[in-house]
C-alpha positions as a Markdown table, in Angstrom:
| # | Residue | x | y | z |
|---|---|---|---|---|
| 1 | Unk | -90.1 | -78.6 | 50.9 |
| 2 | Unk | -91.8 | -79.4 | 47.6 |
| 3 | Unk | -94.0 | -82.2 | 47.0 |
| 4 | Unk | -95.2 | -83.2 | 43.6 |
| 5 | Unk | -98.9 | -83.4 | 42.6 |
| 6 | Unk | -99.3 | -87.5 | 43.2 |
| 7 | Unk | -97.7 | -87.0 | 46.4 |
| 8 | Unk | -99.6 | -84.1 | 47.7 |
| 9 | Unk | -103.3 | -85.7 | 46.8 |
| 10 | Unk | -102.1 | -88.8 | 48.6 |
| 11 | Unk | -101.6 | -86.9 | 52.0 |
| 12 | Unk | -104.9 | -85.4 | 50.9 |
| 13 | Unk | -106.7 | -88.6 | 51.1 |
| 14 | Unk | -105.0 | -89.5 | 54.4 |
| 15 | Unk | -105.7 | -86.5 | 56.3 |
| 16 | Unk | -109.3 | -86.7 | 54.9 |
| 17 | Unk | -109.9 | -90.3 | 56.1 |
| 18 | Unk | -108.6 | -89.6 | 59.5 |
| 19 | Unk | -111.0 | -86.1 | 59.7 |
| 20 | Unk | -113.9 | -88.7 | 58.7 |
| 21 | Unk | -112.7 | -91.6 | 61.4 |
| 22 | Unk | -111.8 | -89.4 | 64.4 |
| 23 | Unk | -114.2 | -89.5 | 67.3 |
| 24 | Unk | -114.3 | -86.3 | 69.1 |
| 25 | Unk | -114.4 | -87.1 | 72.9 |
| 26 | Unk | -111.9 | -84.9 | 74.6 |
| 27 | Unk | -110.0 | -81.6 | 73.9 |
| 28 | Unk | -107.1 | -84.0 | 72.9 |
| 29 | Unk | -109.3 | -84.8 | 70.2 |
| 30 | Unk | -110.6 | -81.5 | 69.4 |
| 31 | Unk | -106.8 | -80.4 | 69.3 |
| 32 | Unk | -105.9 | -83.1 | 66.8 |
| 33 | Unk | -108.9 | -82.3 | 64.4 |
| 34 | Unk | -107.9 | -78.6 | 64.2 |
| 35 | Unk | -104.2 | -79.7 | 63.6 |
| 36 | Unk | -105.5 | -81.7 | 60.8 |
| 37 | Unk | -107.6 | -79.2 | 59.4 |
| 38 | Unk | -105.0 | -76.9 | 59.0 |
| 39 | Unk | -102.7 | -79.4 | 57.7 |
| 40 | Unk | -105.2 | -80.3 | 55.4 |
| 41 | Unk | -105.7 | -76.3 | 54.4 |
| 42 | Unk | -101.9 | -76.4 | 53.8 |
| 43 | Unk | -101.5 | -79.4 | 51.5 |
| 44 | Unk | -104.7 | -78.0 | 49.9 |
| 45 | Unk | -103.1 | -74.9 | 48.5 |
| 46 | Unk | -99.8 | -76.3 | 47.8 |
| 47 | Unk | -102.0 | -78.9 | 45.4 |
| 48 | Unk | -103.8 | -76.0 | 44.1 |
| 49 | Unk | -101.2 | -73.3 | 43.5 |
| 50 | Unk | -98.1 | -75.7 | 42.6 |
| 51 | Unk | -96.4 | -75.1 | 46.1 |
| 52 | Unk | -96.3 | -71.2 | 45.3 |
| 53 | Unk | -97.9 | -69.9 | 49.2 |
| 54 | Unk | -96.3 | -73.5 | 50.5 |
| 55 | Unk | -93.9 | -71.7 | 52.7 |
| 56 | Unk | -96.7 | -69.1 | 54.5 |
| 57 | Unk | -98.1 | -70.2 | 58.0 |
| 58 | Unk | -101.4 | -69.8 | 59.0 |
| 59 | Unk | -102.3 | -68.2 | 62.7 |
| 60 | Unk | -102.0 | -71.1 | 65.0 |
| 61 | Unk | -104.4 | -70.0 | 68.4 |
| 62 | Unk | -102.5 | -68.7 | 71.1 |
| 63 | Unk | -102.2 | -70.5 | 74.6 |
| 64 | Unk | -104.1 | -69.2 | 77.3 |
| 65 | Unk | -107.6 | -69.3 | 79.1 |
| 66 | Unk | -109.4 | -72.7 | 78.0 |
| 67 | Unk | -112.4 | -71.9 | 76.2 |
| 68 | Unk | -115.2 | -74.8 | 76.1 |
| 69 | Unk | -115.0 | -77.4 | 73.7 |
| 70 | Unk | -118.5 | -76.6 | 71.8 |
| 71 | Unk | -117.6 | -72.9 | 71.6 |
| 72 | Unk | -114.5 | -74.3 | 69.7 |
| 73 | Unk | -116.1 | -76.8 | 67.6 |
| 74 | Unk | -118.5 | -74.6 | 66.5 |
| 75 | Unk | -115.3 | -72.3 | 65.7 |
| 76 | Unk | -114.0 | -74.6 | 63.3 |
| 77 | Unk | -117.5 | -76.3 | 62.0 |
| 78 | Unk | -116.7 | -79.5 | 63.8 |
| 79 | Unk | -119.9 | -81.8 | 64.0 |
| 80 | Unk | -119.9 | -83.5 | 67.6 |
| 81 | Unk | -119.4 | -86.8 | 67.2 |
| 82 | Unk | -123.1 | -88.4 | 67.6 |
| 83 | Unk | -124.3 | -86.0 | 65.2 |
| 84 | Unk | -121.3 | -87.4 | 62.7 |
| 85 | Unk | -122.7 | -91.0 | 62.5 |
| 86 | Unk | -126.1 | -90.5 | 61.6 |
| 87 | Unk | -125.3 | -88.1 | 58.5 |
C-alpha cells in the first residue's frame, strides 16, 4: 500500500502524540507502546526511502513465557511512566 509523503508525516505526528500521551500501567499498555513503536519505525522508513523497504516486516516477539514488564521496557527504551512527567 503506498502512501504519499503528506500522508505518511501525518500518521507520523499521530503515532508520535499517542507514544507522548500513553500512560504505561499494565502489560496491555506496554504491548500497545511497542506496537506503536514499530508502527512508527515502519511509517518512518517508508517517509524516508519513498515506500521502497515498505513491504518488509520487522521481527514481531514470539509468544511464550512472560517476561517482567521492566525487563521489557528497558528492552525497548520505554521511560516508566512517573519518570515520563517530570522530564
Amino acid at each position: 500500500m503506498m502512501l504519499s509523503k503528506m500522508t505518511a508525516s501525518i500518521l507520523v505526528d499521530l503515532v508520535e502524540n499517542k507514544l507522548a500521551m500513553l500512560q504505561i500501567d499494565d502489560r496491555n499498555d506496554l504491548r500497545e507502546v511497542l506496537a506503536l513503536q514499530r508502527c512508527l519505525g515502519e511509517l518512518r522508513g517508508s517517509v524516508t526511502t519513498d515506500g521502497a523497504s515498505a513491504g518488509e516486516f520487522c521481527d514481531i516477539p514470539h509468544r511464550g513465557r512472560h517476561r517482567k514488564l521492566t525487563a521489557l521496557m528497558e528492552d525497548m527504551n520505554v521511560m516508566p511512566t512517573e519518570h515520563r512527567q517530570s522530564a
